[in-house]
C-alpha positions as CSV (number, residue, x, y, z in Angstrom):
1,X,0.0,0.0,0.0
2,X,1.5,3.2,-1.1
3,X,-0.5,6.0,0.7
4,X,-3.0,4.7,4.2
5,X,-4.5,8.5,3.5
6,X,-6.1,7.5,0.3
7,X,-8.7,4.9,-1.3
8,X,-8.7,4.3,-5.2
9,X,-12.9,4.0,-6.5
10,X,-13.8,2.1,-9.7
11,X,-17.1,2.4,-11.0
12,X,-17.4,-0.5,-14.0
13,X,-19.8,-2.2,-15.7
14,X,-19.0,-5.1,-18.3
15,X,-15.9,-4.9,-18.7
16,X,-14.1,-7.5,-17.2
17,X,-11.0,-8.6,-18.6
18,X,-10.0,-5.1,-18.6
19,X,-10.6,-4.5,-15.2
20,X,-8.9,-7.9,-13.7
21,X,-5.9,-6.1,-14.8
22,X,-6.0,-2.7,-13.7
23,X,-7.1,-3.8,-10.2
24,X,-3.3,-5.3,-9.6
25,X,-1.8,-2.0,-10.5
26,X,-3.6,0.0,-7.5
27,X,-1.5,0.7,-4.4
28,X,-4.2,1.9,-2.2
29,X,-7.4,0.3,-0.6
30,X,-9.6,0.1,-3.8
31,X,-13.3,-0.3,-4.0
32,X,-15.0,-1.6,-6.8
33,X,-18.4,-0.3,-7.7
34,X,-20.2,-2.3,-10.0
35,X,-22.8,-1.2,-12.2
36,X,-25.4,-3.8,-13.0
37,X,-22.9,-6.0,-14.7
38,X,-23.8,-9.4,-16.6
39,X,-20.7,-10.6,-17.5
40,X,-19.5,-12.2,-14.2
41,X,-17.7,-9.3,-13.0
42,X,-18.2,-9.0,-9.2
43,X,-17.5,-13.0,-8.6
44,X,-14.4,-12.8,-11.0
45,X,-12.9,-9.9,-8.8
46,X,-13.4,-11.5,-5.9
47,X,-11.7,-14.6,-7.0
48,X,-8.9,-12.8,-8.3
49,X,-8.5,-9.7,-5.9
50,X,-9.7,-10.5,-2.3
51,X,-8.7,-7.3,-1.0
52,X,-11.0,-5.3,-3.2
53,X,-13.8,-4.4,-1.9
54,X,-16.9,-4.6,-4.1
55,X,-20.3,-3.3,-3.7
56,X,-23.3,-4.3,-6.4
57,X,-25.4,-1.6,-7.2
58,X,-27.3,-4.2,-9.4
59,X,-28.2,-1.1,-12.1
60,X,-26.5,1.0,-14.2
61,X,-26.2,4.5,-12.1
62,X,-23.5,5.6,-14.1
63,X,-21.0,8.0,-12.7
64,X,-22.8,8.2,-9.8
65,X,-22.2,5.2,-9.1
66,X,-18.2,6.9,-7.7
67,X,-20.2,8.5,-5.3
68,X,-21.3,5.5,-3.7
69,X,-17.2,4.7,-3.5
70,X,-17.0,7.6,-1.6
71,X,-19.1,6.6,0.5
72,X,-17.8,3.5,1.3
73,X,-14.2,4.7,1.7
74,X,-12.5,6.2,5.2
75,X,-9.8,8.4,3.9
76,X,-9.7,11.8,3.7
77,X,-8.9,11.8,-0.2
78,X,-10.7,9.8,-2.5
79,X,-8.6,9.0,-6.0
80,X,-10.9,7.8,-8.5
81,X,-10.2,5.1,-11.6
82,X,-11.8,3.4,-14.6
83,X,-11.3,0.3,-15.0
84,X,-8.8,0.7,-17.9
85,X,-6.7,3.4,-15.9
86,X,-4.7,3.5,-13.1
87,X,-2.0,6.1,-10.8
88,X,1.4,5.7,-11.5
89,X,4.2,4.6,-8.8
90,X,4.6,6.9,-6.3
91,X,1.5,9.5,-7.4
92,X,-0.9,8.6,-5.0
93,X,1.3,9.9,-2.3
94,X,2.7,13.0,-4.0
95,X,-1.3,13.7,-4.9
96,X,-2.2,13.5,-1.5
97,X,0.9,15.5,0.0
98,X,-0.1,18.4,-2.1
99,X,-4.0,18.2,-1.1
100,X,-2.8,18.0,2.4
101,X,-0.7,21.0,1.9
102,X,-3.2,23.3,0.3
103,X,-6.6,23.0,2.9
104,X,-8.5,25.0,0.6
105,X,-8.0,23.2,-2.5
106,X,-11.0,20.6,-3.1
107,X,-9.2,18.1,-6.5
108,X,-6.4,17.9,-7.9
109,X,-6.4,16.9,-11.3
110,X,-2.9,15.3,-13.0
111,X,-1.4,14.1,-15.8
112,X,-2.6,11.3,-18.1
113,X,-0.4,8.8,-20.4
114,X,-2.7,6.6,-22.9
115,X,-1.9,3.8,-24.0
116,X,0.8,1.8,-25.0
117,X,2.8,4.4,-26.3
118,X,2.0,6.3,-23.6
119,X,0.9,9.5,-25.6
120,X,0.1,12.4,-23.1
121,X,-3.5,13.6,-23.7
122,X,-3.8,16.5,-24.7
123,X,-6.1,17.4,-22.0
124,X,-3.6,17.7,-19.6
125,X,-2.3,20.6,-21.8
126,X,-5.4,22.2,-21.9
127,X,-5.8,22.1,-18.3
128,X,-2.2,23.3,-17.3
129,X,-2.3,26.8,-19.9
130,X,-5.9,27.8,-17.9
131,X,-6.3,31.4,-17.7
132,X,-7.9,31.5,-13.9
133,X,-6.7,33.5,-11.2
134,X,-6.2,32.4,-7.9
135,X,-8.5,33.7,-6.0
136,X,-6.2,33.6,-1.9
137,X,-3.2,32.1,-1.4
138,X,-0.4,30.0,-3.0
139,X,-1.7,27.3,-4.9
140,X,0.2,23.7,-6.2
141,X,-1.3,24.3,-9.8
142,X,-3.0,26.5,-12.1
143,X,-6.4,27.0,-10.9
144,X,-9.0,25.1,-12.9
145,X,-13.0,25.0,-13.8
146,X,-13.0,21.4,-15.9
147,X,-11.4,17.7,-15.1
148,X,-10.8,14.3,-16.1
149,X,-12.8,11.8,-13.6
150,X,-10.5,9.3,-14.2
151,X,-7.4,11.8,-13.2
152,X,-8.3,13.5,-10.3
153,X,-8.2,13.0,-6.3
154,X,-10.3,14.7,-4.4
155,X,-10.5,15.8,-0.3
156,X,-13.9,13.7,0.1
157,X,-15.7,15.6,2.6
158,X,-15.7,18.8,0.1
159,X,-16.9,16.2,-2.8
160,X,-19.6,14.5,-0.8
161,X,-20.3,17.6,0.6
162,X,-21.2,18.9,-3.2
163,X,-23.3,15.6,-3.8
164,X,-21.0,14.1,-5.8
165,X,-21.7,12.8,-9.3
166,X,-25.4,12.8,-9.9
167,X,-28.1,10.7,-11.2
168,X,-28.9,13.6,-13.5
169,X,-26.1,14.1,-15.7
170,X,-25.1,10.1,-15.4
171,X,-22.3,9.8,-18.1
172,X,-20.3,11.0,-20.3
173,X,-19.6,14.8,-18.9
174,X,-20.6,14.6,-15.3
175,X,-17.3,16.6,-14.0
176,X,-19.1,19.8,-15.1
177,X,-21.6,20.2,-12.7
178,X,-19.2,19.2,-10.0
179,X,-16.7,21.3,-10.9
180,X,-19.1,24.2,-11.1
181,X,-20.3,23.3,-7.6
182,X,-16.9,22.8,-5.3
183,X,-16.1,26.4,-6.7
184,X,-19.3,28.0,-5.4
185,X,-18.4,26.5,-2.6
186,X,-15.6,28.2,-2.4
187,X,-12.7,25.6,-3.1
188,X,-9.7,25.7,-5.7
189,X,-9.9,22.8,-8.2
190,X,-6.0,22.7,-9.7
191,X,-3.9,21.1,-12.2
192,X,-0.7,19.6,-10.6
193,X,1.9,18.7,-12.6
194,X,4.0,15.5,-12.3
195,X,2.0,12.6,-10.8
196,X,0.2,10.8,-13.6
197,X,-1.9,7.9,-14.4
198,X,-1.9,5.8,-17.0
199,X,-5.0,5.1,-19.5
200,X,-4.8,2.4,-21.7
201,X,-9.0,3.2,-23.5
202,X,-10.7,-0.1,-23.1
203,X,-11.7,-1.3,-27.1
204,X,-15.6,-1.9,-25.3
205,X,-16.4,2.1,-25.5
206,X,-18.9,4.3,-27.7
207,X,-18.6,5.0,-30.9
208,X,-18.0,8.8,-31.3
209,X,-21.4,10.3,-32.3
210,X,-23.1,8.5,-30.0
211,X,-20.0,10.0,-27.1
212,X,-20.9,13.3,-28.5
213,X,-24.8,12.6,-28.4
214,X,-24.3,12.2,-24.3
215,X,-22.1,15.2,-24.1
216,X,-24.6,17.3,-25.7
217,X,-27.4,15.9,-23.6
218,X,-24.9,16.3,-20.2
219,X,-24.5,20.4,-21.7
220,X,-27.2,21.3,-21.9
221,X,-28.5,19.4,-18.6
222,X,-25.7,21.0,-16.7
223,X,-26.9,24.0,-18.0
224,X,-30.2,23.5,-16.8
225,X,-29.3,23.1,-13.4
226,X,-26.7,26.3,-12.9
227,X,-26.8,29.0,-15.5
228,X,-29.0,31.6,-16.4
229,X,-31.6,30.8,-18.8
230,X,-30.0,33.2,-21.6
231,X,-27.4,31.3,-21.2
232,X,-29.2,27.6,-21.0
233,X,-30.6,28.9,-24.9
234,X,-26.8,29.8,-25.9
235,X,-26.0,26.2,-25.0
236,X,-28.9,24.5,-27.0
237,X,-29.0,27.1,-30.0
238,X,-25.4,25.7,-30.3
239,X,-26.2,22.3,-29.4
240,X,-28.5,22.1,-32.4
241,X,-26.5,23.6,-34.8
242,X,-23.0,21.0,-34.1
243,X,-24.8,18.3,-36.2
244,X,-27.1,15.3,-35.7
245,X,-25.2,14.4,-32.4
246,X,-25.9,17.6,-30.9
247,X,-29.6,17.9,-31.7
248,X,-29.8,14.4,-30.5
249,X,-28.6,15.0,-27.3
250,X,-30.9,18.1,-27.0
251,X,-34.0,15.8,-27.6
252,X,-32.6,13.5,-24.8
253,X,-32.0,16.3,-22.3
254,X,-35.5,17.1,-22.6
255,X,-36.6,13.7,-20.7
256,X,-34.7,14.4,-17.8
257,X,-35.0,18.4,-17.7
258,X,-37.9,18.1,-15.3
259,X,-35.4,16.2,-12.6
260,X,-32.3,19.2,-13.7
261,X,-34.7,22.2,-13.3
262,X,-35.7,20.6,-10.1
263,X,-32.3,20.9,-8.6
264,X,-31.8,24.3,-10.2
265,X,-29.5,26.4,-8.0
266,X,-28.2,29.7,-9.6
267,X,-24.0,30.0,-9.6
268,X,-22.8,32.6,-7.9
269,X,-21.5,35.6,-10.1
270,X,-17.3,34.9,-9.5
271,X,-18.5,31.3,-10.7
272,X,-20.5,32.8,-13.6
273,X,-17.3,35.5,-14.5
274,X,-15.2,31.9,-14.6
275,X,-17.1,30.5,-16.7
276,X,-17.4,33.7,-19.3
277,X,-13.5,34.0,-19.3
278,X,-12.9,30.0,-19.7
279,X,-15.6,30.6,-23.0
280,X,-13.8,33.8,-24.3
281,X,-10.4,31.9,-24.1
282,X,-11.4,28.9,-25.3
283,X,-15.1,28.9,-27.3
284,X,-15.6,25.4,-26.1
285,X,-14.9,25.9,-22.7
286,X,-12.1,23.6,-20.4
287,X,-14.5,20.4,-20.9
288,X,-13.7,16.7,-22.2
289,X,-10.5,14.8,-22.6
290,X,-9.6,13.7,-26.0
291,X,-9.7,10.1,-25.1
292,X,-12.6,9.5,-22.6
C-alpha cells in the first residue's frame, strides 16, 4: 500500500477482462463499484482480488455510481479510476501530500499517459495553460474549472459535501456540474503537474457520435441546473447547430429536464465571471479529454 490517507474508486460495468488487470496496479485500498454488470464481473474480482472491496449496485447508475465509492471509503482523499486506468508509482502519495498541503483546495487533477505508447492527452495541456486567477493564497497548480474523472483526487468531505456525481447528468460529462459546484463553494480545483496515471482506453467504448450525443445531452443538462436561462438557450442554440449528435442529445436532455430544473441552483457571479472568461479563451470551454 502506497499512501494509508487515500482509497482508489472504480465504477465498472461489463468490462471484465480489462478491469482484472488494472485492479493489480492500485497501491491503495480500492473499491469496486459495479454497475449492473452481466458478465460475471463481481464473482471474478473477488476470485482474483480479495482485498477489493466490491459493492453491487445491481443497475447502471452511471458515474454516480463513484459517489457510492466515496461513501464506502475512510480516507480523507478519494482518488478515482476506470477500469482501464490507473495512478502511476509513487503519485498517490505526491497527490495526497499536495492536497494535504493546500486545505483550501478541493481536486487535484494530474497528468494522463494513454496507451501503450504512452501519448500524453492533450487534455492535460489544456488544463495546465488555464487562464484562472487564484483567488487567496499560493496554490500547487493553475487553478481550474473542468477535469478528467479518471485523473483526479479529491478531499472527500468537500466532494460529498457537493453531492458528488449525480443521477442527472449520469455519463459522459458529469465533471461539469461538480466542478461548477466545489467552486461555489468556495474551493480551488487545480492542475498539478507530475503525478500521472496511466490510460490504456478499453476497445468496449462508444462510438464517437453517439460519445458526442451524451455530451450534448450532459451540456445542456448541466446548463439547466446552474446557469442563467439566456445562457441555458446559448448552449442548445449551439447544441442544435454542431450536427445530428448535438440535436440528439438536446431531444434526450428534454426527458430528464424536469429532474435538472428541479435541482436548479443559480451559480454565484465569481463562478458565472469563470465561466465567461474560460468561453472567451477557449469557445468550447475547459471540458472533455480527447480520449474519454
Amino acid at each position: 500500500m502506497e499512501d494509508a490517507r487515500v482509497t482508489v474508486v472504480v465504477a465498472s460495468r461489463n468490462r471484465r477482462k480489462e478491469l482484472l488487470r488494472s485492479l493489480g496496479h492500485h497501491r491503495a485500498p480500492v473499491v469496486l463499484v459495479d454497475n449492473g454488470s452481466t458478465d460475471g464481473t463481481p464473482d471474478a474480482v473477488r476470485r482474483t482480488h480479495p482485498h477489493v472491496e466490491v459493492v453491487e449496485l445491481g443497475e447502471n447508475r452511471a458515474a454516480a455510481g463513484r459517489t457510492v465509492g466515496a461513501l464506502r471509503a475512510c480516507t480523507p482523499f478519494v482518488a478515482f479510476a476506470d477500469d482501464d486506468s490507473w495512478w502511476a508509482p509513487g503519485a498517490l502519495r505526491a497527490t495526497a501530500d499536495a492536497l494535504e498541503a493546500a486545505p483550501r483546495v478541493a481536486l487535484a487533477n494530474v497528468d494522463t499517459f494513454v496507451g501503450d505508447e504512452e501519448l500524453p492527452d492533450p487534455f492535460s495541456a489544456v488544463l495546465s495553460a488555464s487562464p484562472l486567477p487564484h483567488r487567496d493564497g499560493t496554490l500547487p497548480g493553475p487553478r481550474i474549472l473542468g477535469f478528467m474523472a479518471c485523473a483526479v483526487m479529491l478531499r472527500r468531505s468537500a466532494f460529498l459535501e457537493a453531492g458528488g456525481f449525480d443521477d442527472v447528468i449520469r455519463f459522459p460529462g458529469e465533471e461539469e456540474r461538480l466542478a461548477w459546484d466545489l467552486t461555489a463553494r468556495g474551493w480551488a480545483l487545480v492542475y498539478l503537474a507530475g503525478p500521472a496515471v496511466h490510460h490504456h482506453p478499453s476497445p468496449r467504448r462508444d462510438a464517437a457520435e453517439r460519445r458526442q450525443r451524451g455530451l450534448a445531452r450532459s451540456r445542456v443538462l448541466t446548463a439547466a441546473m446552474r446557469l442563467p436561462w439566456d445562457a441555458v438557450a446559448e448552449r442548445v442554440t449551439a447544441e442544435l447547430r454542431a450536427g445530428a449528435p448535438g440535436r440528439l442529445g438536446v431531444l434526450d436532455a428534454v426527458a430528464r429536464l424536469p429532474q435538472a430544473v428541479w435541482r436548479r441552483r443559480l451559480l454565484p457571479p465569481d463562478v458565472l465571471a469563470d465561466i465567461e472568461m474560460l468561453n472567451r479563451v477557449t469557445p468550447d470551454g475547459v471540458r472533455e479529454p480527447t480520449v474519454p
